[in-house]
BASE-516071 format. One line per field, with one value per atom (N, C-alpha, C, O, CB): residue number from 0; atom name; x, y, z. Coordinates in Angstrom, 2 decimals. Glycine has a CB too. Example, Ala and Ser with C-alpha at 12.3 -4.5 7.8 and 13.67 -1.06 7.14 Angstrom:
BEGIN
resi = 0,0,0,0,0,1,1,1,1,1;
name = N,CA,C,O,CB,N,CA,C,O,CB;
X = 13.19,12.30,13.20,14.24,11.31,12.85,13.67,12.90,13.41,14.08;
Y = -5.69,-4.50,-3.30,-3.32,-4.47,-2.25,-1.06,0.03,1.14,-0.60;
Z = 7.80,7.80,7.80,8.46,9.05,7.08,7.14,7.87,8.04,5.72;
END
This chain:
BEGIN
resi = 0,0,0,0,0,1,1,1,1,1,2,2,2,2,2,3,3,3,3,3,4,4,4,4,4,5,5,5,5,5,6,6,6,6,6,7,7,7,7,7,8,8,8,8,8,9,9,9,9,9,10,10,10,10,10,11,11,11,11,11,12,12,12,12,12,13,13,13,13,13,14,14,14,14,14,15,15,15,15,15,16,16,16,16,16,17,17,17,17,17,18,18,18,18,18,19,19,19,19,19,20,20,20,20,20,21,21,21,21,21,22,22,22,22,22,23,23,23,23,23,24,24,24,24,24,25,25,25,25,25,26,26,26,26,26,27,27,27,27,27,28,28,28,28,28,29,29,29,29,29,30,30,30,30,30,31,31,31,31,31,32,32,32,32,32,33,33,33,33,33,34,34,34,34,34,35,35,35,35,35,36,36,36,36,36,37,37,37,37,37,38,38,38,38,38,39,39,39,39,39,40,40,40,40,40,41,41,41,41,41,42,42,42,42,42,43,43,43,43,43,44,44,44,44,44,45,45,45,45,45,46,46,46,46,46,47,47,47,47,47,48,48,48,48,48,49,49,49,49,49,50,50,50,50,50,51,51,51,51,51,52,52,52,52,52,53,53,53,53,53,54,54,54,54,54,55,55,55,55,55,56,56,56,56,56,57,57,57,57,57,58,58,58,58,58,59,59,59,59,59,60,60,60,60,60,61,61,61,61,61,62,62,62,62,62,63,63,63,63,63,64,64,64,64,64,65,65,65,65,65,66,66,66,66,66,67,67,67,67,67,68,68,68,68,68,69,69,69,69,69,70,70,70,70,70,71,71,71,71,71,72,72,72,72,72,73,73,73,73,73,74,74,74,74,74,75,75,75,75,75,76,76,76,76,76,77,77,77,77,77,78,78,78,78,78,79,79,79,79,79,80,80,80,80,80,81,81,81,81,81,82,82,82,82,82,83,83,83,83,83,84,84,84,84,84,85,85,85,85,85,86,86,86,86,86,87,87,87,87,87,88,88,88,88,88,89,89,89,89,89,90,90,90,90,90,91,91,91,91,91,92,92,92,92,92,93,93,93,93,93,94,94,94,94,94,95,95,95,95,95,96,96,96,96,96,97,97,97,97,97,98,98,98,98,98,99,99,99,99,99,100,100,100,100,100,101,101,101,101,101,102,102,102,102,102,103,103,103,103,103,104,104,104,104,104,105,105,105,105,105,106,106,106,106,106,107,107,107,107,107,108,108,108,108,108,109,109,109,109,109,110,110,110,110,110,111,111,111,111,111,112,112,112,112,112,113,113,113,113,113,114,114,114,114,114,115,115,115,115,115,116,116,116,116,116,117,117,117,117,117,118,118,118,118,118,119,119,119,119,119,120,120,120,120,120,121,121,121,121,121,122,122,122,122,122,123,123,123,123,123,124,124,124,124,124,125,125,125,125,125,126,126,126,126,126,127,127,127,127,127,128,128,128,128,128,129,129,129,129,129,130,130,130,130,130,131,131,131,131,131,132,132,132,132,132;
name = N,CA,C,O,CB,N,CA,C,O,CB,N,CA,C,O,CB,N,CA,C,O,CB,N,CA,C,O,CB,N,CA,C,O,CB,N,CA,C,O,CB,N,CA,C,O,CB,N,CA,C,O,CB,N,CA,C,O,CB,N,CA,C,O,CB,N,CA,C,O,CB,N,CA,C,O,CB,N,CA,C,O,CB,N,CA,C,O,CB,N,CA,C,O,CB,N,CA,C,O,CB,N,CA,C,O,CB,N,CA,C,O,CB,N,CA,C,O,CB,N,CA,C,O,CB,N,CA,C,O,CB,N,CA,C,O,CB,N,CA,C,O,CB,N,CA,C,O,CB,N,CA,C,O,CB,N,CA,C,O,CB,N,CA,C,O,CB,N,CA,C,O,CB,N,CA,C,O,CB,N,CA,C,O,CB,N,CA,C,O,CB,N,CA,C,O,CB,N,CA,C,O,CB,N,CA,C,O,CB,N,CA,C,O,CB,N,CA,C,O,CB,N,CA,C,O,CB,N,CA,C,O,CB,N,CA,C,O,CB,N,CA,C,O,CB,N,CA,C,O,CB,N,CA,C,O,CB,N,CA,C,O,CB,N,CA,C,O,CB,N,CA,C,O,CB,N,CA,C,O,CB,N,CA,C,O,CB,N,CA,C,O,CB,N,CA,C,O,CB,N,CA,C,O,CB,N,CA,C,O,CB,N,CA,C,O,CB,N,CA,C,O,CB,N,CA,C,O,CB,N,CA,C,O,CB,N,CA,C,O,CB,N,CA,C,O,CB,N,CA,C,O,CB,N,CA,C,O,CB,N,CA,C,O,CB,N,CA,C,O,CB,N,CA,C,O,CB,N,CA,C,O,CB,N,CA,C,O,CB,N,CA,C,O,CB,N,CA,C,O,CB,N,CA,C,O,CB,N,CA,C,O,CB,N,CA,C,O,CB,N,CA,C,O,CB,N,CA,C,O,CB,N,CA,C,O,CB,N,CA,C,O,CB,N,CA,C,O,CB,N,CA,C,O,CB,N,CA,C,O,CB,N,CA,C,O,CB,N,CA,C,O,CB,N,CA,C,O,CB,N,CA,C,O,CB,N,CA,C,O,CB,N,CA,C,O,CB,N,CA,C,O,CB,N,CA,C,O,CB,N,CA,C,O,CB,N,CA,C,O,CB,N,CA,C,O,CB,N,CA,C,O,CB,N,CA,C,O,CB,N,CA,C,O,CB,N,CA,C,O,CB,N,CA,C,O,CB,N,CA,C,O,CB,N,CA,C,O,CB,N,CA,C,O,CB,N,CA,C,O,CB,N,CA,C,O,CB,N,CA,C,O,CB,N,CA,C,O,CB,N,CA,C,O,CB,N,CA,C,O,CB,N,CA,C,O,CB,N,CA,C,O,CB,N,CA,C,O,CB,N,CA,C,O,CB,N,CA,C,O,CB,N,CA,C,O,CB,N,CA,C,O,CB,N,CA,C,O,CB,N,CA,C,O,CB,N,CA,C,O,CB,N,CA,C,O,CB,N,CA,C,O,CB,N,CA,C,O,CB,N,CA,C,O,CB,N,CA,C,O,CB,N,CA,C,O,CB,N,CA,C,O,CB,N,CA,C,O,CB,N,CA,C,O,CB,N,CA,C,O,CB,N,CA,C,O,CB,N,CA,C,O,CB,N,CA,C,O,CB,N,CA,C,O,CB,N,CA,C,O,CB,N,CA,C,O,CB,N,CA,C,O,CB,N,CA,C,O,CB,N,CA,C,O,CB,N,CA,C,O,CB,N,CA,C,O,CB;
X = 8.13,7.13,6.46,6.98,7.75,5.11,4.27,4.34,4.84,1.63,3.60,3.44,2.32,1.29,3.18,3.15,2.28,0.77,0.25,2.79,0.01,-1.06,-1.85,-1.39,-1.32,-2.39,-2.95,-4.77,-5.71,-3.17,-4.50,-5.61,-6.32,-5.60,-5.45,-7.35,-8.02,-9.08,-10.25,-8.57,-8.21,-9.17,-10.84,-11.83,-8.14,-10.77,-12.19,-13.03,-14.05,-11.72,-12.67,-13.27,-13.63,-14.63,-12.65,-12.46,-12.84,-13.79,-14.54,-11.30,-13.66,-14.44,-15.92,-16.82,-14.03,-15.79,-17.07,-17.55,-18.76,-17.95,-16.94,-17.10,-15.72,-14.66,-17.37,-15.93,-14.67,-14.61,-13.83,-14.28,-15.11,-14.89,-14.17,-14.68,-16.47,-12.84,-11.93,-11.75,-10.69,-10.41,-13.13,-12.50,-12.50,-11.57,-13.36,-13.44,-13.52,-12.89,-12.61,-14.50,-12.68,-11.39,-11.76,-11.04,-11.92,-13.45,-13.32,-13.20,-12.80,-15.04,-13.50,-12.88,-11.44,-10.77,-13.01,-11.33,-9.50,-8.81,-7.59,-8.74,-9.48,-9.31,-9.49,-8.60,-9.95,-10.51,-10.77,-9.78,-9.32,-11.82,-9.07,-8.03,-6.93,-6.40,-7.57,-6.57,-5.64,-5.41,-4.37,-6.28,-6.94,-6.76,-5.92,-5.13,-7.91,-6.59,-5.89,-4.55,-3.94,-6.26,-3.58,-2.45,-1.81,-0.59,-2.12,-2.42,-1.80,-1.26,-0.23,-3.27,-2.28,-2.75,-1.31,-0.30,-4.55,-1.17,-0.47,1.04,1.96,-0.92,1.04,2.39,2.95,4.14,2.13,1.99,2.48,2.95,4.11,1.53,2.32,2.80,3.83,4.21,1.85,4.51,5.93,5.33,6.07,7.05,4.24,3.89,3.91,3.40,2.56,4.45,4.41,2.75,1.70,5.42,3.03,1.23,1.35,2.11,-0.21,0.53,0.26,-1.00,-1.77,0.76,-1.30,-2.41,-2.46,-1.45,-2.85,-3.99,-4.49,-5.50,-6.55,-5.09,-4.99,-6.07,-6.93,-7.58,-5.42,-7.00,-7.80,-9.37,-9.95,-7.65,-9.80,-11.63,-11.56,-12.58,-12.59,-10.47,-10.36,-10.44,-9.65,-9.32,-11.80,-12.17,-11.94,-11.84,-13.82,-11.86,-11.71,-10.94,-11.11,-13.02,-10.22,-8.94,-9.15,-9.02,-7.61,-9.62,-8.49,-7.84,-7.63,-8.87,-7.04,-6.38,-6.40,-5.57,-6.00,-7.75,-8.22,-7.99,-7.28,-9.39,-8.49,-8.73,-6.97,-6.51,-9.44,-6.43,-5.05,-4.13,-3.29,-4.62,-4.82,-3.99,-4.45,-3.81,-4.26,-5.34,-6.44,-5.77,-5.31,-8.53,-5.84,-5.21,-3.82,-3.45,-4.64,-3.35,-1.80,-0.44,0.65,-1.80,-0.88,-0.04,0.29,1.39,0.04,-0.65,-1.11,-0.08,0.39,-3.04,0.29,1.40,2.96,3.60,1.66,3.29,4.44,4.51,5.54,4.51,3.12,3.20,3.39,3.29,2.46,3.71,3.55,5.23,6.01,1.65,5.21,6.22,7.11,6.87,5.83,8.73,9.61,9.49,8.99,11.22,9.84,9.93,9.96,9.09,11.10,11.72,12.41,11.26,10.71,13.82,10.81,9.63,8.31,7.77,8.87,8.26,6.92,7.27,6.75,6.88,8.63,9.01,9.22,8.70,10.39,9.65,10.21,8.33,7.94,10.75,7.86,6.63,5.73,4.90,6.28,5.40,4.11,4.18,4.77,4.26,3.73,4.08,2.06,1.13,4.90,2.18,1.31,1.10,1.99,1.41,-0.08,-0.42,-1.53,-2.31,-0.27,-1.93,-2.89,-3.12,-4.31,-4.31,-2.53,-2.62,-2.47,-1.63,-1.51,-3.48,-3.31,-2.31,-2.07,-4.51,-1.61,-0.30,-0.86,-0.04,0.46,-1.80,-2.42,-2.56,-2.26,-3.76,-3.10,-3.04,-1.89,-1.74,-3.49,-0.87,0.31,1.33,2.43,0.81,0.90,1.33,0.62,1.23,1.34,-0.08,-1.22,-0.61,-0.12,-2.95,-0.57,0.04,1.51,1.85,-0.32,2.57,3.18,3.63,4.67,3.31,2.60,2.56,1.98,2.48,1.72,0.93,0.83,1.53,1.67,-0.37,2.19,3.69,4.50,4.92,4.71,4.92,5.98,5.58,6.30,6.16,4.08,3.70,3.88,4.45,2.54,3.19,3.52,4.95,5.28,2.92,5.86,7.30,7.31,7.01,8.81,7.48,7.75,7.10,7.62,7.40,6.01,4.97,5.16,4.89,4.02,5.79,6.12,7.72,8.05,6.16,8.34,9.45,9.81,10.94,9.84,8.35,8.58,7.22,6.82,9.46,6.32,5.10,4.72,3.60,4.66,5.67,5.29,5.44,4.46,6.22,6.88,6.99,5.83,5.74,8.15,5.07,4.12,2.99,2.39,3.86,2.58,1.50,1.52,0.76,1.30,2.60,3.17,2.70,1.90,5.64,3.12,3.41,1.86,1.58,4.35,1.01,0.11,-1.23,-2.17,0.33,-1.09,-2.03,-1.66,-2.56,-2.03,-0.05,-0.01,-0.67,-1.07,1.47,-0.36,-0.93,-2.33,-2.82,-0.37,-3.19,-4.56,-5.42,-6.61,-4.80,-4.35,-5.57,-6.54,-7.67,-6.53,-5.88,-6.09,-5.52,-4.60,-7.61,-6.44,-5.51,-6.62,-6.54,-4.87,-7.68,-8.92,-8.87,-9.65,-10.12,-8.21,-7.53,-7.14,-6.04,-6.81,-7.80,-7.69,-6.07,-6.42,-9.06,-5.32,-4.15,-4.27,-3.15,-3.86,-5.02,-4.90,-4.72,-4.01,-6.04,-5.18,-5.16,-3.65,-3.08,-6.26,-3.29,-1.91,-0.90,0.20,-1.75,-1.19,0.03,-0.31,0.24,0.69,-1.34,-1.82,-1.08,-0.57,-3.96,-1.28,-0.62,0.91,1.61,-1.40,1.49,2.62,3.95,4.71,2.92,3.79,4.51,4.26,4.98,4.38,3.05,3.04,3.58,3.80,1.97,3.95,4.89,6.37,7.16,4.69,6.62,8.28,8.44,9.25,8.43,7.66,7.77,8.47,8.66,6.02;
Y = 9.17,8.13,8.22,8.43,6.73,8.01,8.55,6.63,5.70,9.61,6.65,5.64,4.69,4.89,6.08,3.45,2.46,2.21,2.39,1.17,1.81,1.78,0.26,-0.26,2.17,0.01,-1.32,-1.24,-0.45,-0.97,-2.55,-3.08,-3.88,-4.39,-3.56,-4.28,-5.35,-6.07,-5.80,-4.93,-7.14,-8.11,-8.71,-8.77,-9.69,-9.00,-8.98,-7.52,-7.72,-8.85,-6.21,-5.09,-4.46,-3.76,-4.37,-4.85,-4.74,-6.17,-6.01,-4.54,-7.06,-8.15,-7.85,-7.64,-8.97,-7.95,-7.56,-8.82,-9.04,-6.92,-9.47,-11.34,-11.79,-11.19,-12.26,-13.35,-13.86,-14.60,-15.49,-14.35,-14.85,-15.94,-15.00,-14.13,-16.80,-15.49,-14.67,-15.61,-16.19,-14.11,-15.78,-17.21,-16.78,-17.27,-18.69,-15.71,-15.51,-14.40,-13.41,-15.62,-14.63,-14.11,-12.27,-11.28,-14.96,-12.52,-11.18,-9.98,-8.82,-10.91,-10.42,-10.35,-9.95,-8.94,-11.57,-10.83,-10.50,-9.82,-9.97,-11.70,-9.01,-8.05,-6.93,-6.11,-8.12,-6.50,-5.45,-5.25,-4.10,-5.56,-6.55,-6.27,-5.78,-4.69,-7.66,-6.48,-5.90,-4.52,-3.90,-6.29,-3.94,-2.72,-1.38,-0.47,-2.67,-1.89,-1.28,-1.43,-0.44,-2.09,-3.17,-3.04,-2.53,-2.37,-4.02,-2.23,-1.55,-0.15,0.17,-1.16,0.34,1.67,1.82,2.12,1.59,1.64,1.65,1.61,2.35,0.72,0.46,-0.25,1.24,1.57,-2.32,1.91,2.39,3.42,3.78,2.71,4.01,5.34,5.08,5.92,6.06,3.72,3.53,3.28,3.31,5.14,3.07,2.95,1.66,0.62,3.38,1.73,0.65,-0.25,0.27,0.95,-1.45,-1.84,-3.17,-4.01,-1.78,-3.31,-4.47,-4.80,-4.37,-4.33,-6.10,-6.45,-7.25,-7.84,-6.73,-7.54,-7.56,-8.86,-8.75,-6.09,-9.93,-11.23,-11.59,-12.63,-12.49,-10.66,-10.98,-11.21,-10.78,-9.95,-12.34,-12.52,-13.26,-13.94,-11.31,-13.57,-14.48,-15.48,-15.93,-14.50,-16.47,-17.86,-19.03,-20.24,-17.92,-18.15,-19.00,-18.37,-17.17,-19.47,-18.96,-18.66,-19.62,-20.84,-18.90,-18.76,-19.76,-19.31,-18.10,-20.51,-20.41,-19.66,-18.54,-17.73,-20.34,-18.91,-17.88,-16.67,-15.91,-17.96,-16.37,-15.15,-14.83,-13.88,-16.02,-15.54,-15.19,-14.41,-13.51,-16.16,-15.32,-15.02,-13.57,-12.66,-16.37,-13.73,-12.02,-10.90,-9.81,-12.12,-11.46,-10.20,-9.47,-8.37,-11.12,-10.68,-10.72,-11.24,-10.68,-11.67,-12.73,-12.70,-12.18,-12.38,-13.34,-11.42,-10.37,-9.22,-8.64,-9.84,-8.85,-7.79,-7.91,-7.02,-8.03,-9.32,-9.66,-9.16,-8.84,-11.25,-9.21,-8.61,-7.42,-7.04,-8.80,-6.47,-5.08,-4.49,-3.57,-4.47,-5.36,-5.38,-5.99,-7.11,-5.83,-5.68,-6.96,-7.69,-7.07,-6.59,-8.72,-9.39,-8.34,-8.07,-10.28,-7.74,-6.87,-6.13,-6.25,-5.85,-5.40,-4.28,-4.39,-3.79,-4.07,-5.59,-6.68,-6.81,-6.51,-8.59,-7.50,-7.73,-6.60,-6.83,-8.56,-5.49,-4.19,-3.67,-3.56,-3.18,-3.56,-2.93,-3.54,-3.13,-2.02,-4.55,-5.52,-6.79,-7.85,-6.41,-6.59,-7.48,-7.95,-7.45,-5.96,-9.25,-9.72,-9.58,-9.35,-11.01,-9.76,-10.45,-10.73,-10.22,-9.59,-11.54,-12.55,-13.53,-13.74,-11.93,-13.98,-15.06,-16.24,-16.21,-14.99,-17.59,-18.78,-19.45,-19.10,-19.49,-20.57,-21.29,-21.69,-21.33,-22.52,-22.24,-22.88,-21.94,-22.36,-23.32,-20.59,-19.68,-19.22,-18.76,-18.99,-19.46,-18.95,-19.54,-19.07,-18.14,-20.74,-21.73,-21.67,-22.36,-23.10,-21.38,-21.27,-20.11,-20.26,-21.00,-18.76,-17.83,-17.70,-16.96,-16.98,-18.42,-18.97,-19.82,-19.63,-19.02,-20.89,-21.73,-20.70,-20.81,-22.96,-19.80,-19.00,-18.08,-17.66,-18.44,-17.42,-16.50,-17.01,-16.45,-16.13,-18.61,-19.27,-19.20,-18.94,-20.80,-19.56,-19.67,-18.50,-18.50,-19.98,-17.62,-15.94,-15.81,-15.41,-14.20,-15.99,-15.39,-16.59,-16.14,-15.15,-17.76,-18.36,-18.02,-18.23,-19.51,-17.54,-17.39,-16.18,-16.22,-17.04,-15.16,-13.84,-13.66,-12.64,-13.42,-14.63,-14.78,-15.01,-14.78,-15.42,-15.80,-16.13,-16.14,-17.23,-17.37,-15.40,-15.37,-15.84,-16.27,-13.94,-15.70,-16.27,-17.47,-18.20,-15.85,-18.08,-19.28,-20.14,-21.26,-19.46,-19.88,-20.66,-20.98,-22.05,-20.30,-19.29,-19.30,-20.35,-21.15,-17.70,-19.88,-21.00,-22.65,-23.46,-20.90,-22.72,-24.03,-24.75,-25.90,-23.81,-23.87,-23.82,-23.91,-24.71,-22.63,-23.19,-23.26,-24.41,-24.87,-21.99,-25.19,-26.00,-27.86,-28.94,-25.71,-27.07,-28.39,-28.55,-29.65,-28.68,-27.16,-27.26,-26.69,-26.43,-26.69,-26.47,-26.36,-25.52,-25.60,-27.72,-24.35,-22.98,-21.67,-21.71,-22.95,-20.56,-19.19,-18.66,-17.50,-17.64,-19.46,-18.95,-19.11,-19.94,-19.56,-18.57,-18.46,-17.83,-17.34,-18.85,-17.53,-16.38,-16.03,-16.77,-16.52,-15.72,-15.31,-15.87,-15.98,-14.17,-16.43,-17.40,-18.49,-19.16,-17.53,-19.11,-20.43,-20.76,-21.85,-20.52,-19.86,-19.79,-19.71,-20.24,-18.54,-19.05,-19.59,-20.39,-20.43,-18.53,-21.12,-22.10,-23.61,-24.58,-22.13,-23.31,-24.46,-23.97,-24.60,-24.90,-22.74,-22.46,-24.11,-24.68,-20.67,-24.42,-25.67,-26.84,-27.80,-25.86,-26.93,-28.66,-29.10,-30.25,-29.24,-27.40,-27.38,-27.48,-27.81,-26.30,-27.11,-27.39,-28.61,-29.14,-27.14,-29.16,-30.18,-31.80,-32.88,-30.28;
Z = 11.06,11.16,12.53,13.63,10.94,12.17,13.93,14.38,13.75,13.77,15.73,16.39,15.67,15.03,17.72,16.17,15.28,15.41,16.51,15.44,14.35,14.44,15.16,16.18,13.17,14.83,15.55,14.38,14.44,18.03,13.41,12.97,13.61,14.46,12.08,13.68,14.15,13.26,12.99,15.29,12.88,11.78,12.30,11.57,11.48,13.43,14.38,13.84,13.18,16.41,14.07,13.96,12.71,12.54,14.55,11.58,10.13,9.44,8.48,9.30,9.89,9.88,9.97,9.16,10.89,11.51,11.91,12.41,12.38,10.80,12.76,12.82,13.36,13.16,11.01,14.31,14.43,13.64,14.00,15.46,12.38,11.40,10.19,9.49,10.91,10.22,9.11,8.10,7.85,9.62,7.36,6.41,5.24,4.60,6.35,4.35,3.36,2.96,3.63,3.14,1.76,0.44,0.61,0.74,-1.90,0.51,0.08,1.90,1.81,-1.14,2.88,4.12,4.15,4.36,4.72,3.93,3.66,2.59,2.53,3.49,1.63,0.95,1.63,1.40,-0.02,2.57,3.41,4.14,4.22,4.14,5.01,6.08,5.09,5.31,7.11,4.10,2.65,2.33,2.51,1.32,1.65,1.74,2.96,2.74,1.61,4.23,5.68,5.43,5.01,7.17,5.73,5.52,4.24,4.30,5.79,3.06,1.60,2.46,3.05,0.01,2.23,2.79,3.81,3.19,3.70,5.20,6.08,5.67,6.03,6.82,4.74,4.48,3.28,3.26,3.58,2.45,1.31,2.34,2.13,-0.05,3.42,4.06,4.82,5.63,4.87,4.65,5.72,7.19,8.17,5.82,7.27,8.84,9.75,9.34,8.97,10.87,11.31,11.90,12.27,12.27,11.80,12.36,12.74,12.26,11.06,13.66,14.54,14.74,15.60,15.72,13.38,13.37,14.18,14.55,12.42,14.81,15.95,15.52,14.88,16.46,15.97,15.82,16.84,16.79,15.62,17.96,18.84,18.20,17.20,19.87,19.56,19.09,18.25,18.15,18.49,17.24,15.94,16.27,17.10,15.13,15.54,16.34,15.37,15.61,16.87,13.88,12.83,11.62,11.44,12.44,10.91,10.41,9.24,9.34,11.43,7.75,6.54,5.95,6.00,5.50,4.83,3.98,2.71,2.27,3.75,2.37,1.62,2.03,1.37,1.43,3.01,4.39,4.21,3.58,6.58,4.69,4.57,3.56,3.54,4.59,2.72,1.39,0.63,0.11,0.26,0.75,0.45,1.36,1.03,1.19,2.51,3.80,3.24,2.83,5.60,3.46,3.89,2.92,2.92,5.10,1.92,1.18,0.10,-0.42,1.09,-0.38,-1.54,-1.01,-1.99,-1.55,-0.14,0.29,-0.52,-1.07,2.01,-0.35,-1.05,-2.80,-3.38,-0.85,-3.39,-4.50,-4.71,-5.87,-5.01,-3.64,-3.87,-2.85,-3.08,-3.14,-1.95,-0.61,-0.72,-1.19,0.55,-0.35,-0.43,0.93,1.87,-0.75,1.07,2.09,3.44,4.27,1.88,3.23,4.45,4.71,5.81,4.12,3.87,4.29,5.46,6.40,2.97,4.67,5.56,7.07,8.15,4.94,6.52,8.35,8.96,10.05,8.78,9.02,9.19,10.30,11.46,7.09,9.05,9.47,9.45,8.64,8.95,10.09,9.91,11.28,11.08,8.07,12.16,13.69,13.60,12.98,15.75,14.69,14.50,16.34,17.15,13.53,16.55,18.26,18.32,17.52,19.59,19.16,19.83,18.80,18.56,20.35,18.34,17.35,18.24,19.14,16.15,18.00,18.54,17.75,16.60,18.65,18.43,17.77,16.70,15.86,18.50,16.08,15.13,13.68,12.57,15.77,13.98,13.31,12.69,11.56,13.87,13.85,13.06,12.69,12.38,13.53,12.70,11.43,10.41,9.59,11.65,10.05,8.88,8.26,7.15,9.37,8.92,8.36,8.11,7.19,8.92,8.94,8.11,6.93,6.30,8.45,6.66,5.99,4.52,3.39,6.72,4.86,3.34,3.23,2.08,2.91,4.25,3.68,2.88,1.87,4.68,3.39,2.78,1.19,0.23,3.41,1.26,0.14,-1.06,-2.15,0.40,-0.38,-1.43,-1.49,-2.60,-0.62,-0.76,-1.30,-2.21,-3.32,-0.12,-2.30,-3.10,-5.07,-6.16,-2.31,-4.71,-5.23,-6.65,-7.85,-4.01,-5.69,-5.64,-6.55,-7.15,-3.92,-6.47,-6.80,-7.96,-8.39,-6.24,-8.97,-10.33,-10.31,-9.87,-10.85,-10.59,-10.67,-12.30,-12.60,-10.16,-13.15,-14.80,-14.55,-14.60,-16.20,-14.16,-14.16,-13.50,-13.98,-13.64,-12.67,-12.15,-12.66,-12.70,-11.25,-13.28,-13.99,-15.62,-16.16,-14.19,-15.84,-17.31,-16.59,-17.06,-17.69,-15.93,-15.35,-15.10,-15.45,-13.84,-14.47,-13.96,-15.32,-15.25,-13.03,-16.15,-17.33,-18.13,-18.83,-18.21,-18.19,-18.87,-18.13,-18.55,-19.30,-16.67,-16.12,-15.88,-15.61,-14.92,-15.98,-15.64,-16.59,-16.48,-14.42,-17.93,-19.53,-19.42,-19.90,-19.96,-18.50,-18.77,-17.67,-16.85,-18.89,-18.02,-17.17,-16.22,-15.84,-18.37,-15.82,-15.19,-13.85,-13.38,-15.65,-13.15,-11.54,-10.91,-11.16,-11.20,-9.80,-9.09,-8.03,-7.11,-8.20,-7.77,-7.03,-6.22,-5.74,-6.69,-5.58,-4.15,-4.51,-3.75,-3.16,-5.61,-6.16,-6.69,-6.61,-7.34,-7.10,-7.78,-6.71,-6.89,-8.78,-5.51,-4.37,-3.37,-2.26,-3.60,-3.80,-2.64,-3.41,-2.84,-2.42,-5.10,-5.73,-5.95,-6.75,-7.19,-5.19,-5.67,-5.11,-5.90,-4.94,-3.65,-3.12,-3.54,-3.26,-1.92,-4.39,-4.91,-5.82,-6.18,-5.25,-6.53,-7.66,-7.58,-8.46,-8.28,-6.23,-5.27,-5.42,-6.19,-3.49,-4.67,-3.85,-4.96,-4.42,-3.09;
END
């Protein structure tokens, strides 16, 4: 394994506003990519002025569907993140493993409570904790 790489969500962006879904499919693709070759990476939140969950969940919690947890943590470090941010990105990690863990059961759960199946993967682990709770 060579030396780790370093993404920068600012630079694939192209913007400090990391809010939208399809944004965070781009940073996605990079970490797929990285993560499938075993590589280590340290995405890079610098310049990042704005942060949602969509953005998040597109990036980053979409990994858990493909990644086990260990893997993630193993090879996947974060820096310059503001405290605020990374509660947020914690708060939608929590969300995807949970998410990730019974992905029928939710969806079952989810079409019976909202009278249908027309929902995109972010929606489904953003409502994955209200269904905990």
């Amino acid at each position: 394994m060579s030396e780790n790489i370093q993404i920068s969500m600012f630079e694939i962006v192209g913007s400090p506003f990391c809010v939208a879904s399809d944004d965070g499919q781009k940073v996605h693709k990079h970490l797929d990519a990285a993560l499938r070759a075993n590589q280590k990476v340290i995405l890079s939140f610098h310049n990042v002025t704005a942060l949602t969950t969509p953005f998040l969940t597109a990036a980053i919690s979409e990994l858990y569907q493909t990644f086990s947890e260990e893997e993630i943590h193993a090879l996947l470090k974060v820096e310059d993140i503001a405290p605020d941010d990374l509660a947020l990105l914690d708060r939608v990690t929590r969300n995807a493993k949970l998410y990730f863990k019974d992905p029928q059961r939710f969806n079952q759960i989810f079409q019976e409570v909202l009278g249908d199946d027309d929902h995109d993967i972010s929606e489904l682990i953003d409502l994955a904790t209200i269904v905990l709770k």
